[in-house]
PDB file with one MODEL, atoms N, CA, C and O in Angstrom:
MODEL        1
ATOM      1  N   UNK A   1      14.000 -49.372 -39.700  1.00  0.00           N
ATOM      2  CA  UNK A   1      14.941 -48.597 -40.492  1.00  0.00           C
ATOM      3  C   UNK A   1      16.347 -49.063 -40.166  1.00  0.00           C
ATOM      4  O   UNK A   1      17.059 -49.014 -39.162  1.00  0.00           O
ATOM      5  N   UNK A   2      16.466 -49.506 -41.326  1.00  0.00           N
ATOM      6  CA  UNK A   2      18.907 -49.688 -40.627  1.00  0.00           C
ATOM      7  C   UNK A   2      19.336 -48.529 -40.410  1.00  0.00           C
ATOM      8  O   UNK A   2      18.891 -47.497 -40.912  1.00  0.00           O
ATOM      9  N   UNK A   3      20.595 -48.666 -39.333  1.00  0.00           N
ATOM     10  CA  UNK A   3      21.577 -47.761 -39.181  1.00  0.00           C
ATOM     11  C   UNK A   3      22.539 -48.431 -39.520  1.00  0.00           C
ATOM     12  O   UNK A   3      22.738 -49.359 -38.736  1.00  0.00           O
ATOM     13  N   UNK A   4      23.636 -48.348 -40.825  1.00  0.00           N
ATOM     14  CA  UNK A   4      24.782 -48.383 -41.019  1.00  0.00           C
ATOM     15  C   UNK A   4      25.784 -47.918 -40.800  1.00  0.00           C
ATOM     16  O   UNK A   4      25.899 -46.728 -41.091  1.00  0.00           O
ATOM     17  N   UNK A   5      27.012 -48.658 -40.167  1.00  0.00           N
ATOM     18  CA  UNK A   5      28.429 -47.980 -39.729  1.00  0.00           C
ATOM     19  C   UNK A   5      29.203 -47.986 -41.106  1.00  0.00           C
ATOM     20  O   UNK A   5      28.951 -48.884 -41.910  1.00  0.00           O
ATOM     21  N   UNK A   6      30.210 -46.936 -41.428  1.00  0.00           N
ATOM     22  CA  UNK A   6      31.075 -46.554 -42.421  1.00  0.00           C
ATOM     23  C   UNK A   6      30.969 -48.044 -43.247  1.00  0.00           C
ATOM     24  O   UNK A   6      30.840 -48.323 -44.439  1.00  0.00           O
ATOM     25  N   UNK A   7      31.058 -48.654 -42.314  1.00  0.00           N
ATOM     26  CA  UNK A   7      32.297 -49.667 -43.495  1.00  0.00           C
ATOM     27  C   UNK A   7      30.685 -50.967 -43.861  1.00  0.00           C
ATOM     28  O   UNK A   7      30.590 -51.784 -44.777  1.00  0.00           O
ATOM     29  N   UNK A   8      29.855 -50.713 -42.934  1.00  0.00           N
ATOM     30  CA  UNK A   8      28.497 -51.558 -43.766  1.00  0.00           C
ATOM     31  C   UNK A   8      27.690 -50.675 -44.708  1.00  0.00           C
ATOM     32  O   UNK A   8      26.924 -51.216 -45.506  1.00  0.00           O
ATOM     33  N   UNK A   9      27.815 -49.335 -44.667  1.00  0.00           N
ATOM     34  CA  UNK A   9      27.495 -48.341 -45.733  1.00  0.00           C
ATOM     35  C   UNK A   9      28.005 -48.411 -47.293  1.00  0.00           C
ATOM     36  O   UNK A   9      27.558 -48.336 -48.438  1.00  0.00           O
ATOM     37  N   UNK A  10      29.454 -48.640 -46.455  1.00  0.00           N
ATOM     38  CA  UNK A  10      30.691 -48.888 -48.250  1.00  0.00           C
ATOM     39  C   UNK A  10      30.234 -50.062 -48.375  1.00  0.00           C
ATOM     40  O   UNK A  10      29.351 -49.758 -49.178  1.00  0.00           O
ATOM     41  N   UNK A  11      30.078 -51.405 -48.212  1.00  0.00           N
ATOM     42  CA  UNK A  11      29.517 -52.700 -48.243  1.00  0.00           C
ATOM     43  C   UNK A  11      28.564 -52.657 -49.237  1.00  0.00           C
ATOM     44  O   UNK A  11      28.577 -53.025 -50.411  1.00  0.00           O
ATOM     45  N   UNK A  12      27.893 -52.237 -48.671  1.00  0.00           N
ATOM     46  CA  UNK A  12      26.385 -52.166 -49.367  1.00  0.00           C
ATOM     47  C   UNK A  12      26.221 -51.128 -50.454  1.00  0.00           C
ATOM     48  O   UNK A  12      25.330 -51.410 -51.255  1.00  0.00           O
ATOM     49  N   UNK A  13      26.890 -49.951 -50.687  1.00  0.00           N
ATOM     50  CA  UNK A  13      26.958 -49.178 -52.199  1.00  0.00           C
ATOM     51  C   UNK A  13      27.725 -50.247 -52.906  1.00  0.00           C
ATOM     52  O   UNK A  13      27.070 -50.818 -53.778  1.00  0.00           O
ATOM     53  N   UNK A  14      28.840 -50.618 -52.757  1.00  0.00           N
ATOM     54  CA  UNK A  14      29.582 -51.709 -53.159  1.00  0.00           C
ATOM     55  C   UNK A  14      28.196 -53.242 -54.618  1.00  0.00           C
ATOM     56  O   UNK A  14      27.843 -53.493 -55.771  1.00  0.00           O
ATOM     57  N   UNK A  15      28.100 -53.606 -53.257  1.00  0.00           N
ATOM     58  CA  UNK A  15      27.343 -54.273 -53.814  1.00  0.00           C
ATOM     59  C   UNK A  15      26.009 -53.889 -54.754  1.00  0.00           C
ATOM     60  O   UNK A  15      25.547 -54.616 -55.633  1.00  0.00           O
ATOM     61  N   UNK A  16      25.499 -52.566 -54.356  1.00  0.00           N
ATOM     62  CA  UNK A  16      24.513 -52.289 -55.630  1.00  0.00           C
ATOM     63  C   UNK A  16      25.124 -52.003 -56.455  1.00  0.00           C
ATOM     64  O   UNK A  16      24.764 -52.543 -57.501  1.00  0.00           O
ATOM     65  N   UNK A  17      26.354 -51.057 -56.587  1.00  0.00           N
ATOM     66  CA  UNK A  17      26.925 -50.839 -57.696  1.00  0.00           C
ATOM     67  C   UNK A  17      27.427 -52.160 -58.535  1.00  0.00           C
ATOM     68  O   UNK A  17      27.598 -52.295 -59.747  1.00  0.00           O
ATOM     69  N   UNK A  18      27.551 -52.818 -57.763  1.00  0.00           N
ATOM     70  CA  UNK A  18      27.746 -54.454 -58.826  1.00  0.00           C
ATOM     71  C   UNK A  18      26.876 -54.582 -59.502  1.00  0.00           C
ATOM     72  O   UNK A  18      27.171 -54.919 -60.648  1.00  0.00           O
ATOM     73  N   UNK A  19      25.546 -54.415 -59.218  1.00  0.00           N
ATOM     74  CA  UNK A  19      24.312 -54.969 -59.775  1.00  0.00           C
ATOM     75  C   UNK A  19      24.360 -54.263 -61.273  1.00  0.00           C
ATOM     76  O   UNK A  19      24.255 -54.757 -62.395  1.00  0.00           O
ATOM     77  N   UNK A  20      24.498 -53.328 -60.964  1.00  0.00           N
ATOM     78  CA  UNK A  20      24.380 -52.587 -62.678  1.00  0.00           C
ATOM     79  C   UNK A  20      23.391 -51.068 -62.826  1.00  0.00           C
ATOM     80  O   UNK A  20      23.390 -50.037 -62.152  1.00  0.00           O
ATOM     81  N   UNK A  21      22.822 -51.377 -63.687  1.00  0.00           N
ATOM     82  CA  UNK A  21      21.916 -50.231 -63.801  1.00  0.00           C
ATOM     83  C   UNK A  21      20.264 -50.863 -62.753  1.00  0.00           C
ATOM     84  O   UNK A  21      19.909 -52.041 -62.772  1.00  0.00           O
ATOM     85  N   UNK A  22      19.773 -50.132 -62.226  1.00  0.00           N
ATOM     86  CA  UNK A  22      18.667 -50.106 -61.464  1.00  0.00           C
ATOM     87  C   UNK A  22      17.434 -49.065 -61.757  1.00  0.00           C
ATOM     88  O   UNK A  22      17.514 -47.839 -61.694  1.00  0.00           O
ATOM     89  N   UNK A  23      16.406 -49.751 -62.053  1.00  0.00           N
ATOM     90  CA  UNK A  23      15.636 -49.036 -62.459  1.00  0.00           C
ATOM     91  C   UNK A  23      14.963 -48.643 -61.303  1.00  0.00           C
ATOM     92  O   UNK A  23      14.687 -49.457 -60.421  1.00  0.00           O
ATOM     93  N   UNK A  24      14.530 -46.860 -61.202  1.00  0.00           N
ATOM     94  CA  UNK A  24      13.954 -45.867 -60.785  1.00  0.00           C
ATOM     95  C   UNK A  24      12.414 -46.662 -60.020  1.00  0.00           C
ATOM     96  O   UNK A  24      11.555 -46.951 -60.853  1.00  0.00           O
ATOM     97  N   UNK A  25      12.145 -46.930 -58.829  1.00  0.00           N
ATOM     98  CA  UNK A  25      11.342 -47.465 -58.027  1.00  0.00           C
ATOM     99  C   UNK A  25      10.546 -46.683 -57.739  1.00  0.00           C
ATOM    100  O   UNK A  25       9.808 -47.067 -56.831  1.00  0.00           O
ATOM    101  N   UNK A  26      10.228 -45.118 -58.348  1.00  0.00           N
ATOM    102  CA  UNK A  26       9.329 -44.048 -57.894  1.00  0.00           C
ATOM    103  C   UNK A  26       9.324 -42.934 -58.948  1.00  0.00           C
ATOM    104  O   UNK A  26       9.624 -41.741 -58.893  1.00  0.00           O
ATOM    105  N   UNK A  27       8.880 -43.737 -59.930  1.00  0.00           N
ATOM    106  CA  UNK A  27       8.929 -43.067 -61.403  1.00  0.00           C
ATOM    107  C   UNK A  27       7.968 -41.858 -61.470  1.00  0.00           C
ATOM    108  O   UNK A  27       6.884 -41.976 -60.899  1.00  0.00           O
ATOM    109  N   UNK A  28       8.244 -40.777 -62.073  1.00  0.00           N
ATOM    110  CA  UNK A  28       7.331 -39.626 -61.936  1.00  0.00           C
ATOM    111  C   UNK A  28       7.522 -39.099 -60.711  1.00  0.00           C
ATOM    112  O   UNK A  28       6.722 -38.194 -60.472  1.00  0.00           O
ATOM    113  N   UNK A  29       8.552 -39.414 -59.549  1.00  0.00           N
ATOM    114  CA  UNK A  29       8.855 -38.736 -58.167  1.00  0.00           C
ATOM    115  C   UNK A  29      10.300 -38.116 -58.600  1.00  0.00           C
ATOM    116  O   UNK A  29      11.261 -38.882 -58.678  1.00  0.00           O
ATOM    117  N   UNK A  30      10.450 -36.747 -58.876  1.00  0.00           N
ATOM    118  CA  UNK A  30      11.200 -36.095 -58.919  1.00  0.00           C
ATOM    119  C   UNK A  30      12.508 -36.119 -58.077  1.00  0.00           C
ATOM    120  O   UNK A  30      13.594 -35.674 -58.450  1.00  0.00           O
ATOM    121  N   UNK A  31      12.161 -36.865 -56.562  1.00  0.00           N
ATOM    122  CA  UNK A  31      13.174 -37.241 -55.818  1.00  0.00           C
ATOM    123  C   UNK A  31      13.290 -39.107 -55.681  1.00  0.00           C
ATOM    124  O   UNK A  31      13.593 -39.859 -54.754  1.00  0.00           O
ATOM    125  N   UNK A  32      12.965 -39.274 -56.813  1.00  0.00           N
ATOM    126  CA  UNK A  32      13.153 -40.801 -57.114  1.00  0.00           C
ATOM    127  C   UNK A  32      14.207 -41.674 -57.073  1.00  0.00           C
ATOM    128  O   UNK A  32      14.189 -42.872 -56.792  1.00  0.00           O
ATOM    129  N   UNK A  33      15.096 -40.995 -57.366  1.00  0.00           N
ATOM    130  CA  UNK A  33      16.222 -41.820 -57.697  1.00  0.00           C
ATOM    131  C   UNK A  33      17.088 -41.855 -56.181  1.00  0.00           C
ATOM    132  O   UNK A  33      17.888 -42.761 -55.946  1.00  0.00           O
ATOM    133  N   UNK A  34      16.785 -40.636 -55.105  1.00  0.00           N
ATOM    134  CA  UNK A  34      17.274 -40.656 -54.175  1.00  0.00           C
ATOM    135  C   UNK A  34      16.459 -41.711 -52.979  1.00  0.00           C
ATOM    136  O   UNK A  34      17.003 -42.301 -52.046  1.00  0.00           O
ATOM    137  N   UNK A  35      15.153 -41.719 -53.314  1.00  0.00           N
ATOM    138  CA  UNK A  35      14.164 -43.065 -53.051  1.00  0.00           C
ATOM    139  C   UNK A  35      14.534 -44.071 -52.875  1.00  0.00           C
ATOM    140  O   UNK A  35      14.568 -44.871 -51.940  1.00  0.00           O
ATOM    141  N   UNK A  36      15.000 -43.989 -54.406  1.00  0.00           N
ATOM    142  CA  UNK A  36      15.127 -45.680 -54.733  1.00  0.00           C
ATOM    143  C   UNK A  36      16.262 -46.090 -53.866  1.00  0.00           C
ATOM    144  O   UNK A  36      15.971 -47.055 -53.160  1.00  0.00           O
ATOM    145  N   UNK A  37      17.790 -45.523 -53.673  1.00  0.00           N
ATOM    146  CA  UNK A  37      18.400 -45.982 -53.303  1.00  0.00           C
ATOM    147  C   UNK A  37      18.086 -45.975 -51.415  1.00  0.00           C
ATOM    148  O   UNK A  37      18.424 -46.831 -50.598  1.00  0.00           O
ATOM    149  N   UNK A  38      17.636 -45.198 -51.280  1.00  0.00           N
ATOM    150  CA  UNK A  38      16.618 -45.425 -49.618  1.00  0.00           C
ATOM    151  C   UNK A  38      15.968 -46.748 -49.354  1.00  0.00           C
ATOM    152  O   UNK A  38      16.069 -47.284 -48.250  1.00  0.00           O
ATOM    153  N   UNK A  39      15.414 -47.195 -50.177  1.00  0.00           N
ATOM    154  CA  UNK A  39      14.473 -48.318 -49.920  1.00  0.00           C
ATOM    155  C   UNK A  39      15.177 -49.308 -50.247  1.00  0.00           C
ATOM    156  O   UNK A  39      14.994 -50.357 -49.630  1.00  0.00           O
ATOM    157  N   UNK A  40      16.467 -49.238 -51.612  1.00  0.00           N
ATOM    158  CA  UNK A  40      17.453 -50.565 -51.218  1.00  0.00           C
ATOM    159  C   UNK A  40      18.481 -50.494 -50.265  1.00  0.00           C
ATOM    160  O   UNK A  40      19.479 -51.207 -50.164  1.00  0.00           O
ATOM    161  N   UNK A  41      18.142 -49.615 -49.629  1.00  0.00           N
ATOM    162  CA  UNK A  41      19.337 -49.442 -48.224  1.00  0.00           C
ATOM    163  C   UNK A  41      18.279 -49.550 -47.307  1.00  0.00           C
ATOM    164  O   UNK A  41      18.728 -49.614 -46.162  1.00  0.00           O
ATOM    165  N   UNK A  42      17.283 -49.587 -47.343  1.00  0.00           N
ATOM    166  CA  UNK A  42      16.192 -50.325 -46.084  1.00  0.00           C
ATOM    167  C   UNK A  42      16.054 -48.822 -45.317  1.00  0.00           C
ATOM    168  O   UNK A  42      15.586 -49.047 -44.200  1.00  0.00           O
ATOM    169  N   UNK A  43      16.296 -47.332 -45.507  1.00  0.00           N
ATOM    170  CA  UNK A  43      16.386 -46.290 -44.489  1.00  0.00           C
ATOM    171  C   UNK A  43      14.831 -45.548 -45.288  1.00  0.00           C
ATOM    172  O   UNK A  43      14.459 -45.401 -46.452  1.00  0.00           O
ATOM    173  N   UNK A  44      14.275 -45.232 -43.974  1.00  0.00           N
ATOM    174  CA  UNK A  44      13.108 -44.668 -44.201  1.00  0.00           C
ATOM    175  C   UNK A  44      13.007 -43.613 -44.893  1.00  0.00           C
ATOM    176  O   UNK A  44      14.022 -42.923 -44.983  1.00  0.00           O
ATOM    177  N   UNK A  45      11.686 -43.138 -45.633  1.00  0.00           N
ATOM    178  CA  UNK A  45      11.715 -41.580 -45.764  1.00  0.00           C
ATOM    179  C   UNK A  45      11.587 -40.658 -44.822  1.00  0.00           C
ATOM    180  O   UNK A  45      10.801 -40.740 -43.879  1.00  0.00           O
ATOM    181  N   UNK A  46      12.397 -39.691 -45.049  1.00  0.00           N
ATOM    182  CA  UNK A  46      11.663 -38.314 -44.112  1.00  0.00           C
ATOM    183  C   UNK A  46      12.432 -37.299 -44.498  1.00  0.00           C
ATOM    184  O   UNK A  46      13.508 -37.261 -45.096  1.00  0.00           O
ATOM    185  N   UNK A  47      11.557 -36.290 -43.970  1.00  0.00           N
ATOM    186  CA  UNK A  47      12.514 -34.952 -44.455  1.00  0.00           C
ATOM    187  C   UNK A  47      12.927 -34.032 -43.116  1.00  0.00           C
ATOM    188  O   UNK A  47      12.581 -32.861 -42.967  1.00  0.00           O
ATOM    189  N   UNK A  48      13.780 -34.843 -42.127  1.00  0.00           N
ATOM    190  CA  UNK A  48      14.117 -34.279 -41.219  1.00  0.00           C
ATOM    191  C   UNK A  48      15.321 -33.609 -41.664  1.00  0.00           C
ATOM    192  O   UNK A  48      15.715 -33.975 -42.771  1.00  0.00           O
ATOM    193  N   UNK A  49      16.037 -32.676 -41.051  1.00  0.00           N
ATOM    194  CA  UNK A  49      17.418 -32.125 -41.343  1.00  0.00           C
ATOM    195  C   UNK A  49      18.305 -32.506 -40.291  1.00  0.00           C
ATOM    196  O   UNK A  49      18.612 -31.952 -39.235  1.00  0.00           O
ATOM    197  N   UNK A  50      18.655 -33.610 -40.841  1.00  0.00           N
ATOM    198  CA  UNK A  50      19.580 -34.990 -40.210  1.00  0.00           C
ATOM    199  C   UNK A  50      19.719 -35.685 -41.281  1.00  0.00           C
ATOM    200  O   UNK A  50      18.815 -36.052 -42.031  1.00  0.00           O
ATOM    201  N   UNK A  51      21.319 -35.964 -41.421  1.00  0.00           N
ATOM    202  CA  UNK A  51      21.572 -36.856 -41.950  1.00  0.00           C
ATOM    203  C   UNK A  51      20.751 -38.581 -42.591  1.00  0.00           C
ATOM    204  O   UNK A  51      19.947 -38.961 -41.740  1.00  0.00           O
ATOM    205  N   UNK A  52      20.807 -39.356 -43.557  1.00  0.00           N
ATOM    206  CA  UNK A  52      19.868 -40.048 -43.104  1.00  0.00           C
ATOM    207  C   UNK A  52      20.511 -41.702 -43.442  1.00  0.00           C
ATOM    208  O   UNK A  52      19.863 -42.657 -43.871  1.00  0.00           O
ATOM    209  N   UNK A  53      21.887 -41.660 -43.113  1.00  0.00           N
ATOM    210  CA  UNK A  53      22.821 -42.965 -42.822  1.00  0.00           C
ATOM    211  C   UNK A  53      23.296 -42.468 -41.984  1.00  0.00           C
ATOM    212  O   UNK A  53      24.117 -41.672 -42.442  1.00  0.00           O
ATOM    213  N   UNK A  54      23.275 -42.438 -40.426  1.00  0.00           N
ATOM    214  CA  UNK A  54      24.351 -42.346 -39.853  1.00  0.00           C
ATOM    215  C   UNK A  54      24.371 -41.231 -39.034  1.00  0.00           C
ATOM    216  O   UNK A  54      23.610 -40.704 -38.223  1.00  0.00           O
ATOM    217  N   UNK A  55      25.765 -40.981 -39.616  1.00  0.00           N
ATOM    218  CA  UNK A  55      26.375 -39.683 -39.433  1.00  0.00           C
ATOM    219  C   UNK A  55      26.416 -39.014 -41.012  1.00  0.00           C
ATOM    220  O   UNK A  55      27.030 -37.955 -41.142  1.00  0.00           O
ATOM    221  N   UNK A  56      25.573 -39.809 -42.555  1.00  0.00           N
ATOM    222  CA  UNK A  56      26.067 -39.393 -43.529  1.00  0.00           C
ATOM    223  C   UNK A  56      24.726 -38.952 -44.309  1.00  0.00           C
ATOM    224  O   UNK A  56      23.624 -39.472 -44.133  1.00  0.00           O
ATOM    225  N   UNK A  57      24.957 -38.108 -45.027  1.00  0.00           N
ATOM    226  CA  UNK A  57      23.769 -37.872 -45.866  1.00  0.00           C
ATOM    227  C   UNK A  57      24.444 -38.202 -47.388  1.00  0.00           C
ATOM    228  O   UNK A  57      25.464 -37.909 -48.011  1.00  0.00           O
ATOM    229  N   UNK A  58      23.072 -39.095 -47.599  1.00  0.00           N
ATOM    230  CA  UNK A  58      23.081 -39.576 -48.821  1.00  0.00           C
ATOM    231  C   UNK A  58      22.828 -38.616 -49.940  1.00  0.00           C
ATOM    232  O   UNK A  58      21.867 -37.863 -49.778  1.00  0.00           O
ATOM    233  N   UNK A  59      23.577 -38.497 -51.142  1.00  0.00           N
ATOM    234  CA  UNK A  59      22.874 -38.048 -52.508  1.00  0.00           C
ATOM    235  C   UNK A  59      22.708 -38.507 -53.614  1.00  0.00           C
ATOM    236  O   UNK A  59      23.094 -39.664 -53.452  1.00  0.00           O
ATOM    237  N   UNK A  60      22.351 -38.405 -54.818  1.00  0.00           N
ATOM    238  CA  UNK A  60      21.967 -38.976 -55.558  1.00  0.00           C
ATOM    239  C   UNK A  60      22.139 -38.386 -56.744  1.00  0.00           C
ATOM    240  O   UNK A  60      22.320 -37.201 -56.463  1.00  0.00           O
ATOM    241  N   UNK A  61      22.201 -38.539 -58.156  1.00  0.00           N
ATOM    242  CA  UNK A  61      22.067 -37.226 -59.110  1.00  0.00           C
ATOM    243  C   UNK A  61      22.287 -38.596 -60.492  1.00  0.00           C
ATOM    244  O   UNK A  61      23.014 -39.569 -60.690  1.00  0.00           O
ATOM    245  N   UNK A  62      21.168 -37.891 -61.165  1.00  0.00           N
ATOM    246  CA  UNK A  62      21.217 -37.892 -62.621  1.00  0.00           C
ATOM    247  C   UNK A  62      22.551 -37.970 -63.637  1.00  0.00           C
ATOM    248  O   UNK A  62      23.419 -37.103 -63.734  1.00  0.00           O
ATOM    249  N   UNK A  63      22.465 -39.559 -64.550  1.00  0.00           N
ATOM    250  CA  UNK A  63      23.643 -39.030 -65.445  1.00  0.00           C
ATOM    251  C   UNK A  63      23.710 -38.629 -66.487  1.00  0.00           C
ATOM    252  O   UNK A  63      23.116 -39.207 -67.397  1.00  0.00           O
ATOM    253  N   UNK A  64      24.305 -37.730 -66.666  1.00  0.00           N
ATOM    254  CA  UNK A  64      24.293 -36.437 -67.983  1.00  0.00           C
ATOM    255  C   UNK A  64      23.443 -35.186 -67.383  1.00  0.00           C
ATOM    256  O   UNK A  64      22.936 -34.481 -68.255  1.00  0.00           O
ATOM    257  N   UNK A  65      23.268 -34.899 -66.390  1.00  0.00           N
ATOM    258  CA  UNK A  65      22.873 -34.365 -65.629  1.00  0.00           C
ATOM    259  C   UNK A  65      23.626 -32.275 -65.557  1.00  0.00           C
ATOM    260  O   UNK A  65      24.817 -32.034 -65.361  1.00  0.00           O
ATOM    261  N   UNK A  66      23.008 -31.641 -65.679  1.00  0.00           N
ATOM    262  CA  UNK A  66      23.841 -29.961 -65.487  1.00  0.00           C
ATOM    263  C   UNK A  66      23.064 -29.577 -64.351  1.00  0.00           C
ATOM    264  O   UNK A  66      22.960 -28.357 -64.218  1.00  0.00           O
ATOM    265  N   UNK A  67      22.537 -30.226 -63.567  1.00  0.00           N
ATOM    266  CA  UNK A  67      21.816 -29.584 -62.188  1.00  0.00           C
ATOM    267  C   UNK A  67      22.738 -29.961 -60.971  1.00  0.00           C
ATOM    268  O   UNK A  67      22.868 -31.160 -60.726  1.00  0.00           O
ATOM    269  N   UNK A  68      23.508 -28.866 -60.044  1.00  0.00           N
ATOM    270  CA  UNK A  68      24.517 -28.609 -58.984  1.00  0.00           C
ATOM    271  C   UNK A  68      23.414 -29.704 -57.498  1.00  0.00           C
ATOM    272  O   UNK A  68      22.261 -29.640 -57.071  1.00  0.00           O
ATOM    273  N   UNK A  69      24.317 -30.346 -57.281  1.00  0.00           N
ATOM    274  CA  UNK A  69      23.985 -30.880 -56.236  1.00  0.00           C
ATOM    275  C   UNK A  69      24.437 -29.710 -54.216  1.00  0.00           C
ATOM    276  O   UNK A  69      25.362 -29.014 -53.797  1.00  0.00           O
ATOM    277  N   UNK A  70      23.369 -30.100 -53.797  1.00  0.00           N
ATOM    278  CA  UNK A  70      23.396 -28.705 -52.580  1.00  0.00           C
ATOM    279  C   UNK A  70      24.285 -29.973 -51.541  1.00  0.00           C
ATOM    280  O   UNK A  70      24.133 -31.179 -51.738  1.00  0.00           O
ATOM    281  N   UNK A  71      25.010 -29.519 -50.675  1.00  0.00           N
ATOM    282  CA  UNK A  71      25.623 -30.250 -49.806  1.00  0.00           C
ATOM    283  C   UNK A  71      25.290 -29.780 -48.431  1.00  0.00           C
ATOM    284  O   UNK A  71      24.835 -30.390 -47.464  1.00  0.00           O
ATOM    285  N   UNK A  72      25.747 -28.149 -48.651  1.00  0.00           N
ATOM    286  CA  UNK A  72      25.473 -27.668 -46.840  1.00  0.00           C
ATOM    287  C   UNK A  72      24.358 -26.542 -47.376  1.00  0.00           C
ATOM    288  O   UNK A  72      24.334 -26.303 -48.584  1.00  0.00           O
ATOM    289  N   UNK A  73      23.523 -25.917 -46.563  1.00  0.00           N
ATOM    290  CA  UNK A  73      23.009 -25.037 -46.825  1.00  0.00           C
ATOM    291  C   UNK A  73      23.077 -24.212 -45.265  1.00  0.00           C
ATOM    292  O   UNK A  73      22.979 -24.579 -44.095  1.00  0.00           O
ATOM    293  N   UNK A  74      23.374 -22.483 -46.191  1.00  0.00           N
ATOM    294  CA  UNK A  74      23.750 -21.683 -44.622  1.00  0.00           C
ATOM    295  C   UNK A  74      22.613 -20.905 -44.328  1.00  0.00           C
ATOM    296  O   UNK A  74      22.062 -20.102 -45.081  1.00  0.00           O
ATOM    297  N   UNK A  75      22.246 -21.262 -42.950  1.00  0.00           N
ATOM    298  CA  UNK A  75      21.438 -20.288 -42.798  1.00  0.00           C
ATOM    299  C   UNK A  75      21.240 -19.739 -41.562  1.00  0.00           C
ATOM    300  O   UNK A  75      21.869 -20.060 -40.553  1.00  0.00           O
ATOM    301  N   UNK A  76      20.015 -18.569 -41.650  1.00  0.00           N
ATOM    302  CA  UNK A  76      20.538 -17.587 -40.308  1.00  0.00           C
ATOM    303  C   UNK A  76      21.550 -16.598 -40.304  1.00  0.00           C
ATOM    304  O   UNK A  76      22.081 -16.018 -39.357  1.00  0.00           O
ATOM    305  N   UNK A  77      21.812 -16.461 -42.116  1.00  0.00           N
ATOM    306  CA  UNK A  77      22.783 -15.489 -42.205  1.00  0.00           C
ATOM    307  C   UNK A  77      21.765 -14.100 -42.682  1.00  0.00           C
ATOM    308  O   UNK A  77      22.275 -12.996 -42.870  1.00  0.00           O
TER     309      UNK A  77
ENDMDL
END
């Protein structure tokens, strides 16, 4: 699994975003698109609650999209 520092993180969105449009690598996986960009960033799956670059958590979202992306979630309240 890579661990990327800030500036090999920006590097590397950088460069996929050059590429263009990228087609969905886990079609029919509802969390696909957040996949896909996992597996071209070489970082494993898991569903630990940890970040999963770093110090950064990655997201992902649909375009044309009306579904709120979650950032922190509180709990124990």
């Amino acid at each position: 699994m890579n661990t990327y520092t800030k500036e090999q993180l920006i590097e590397r969105l950088t460069q996929l975003a050059e590429m263009g449009y990228i087609k969905n690598g886990r079609f029919g996986n509802v969390g696909g698109i957040g996949n896909t960009l996992e597996d071209y960033l070489g970082i494993g799956e898991n569903n630990l609650p940890i970040p999963n670059a770093a110090e950064w958590e990655l997201k992902t979202q649909r375009a044309k999209t009306t579904s709120l992306t979650t950032l922190f979630h509180l709990e124990g309240v």
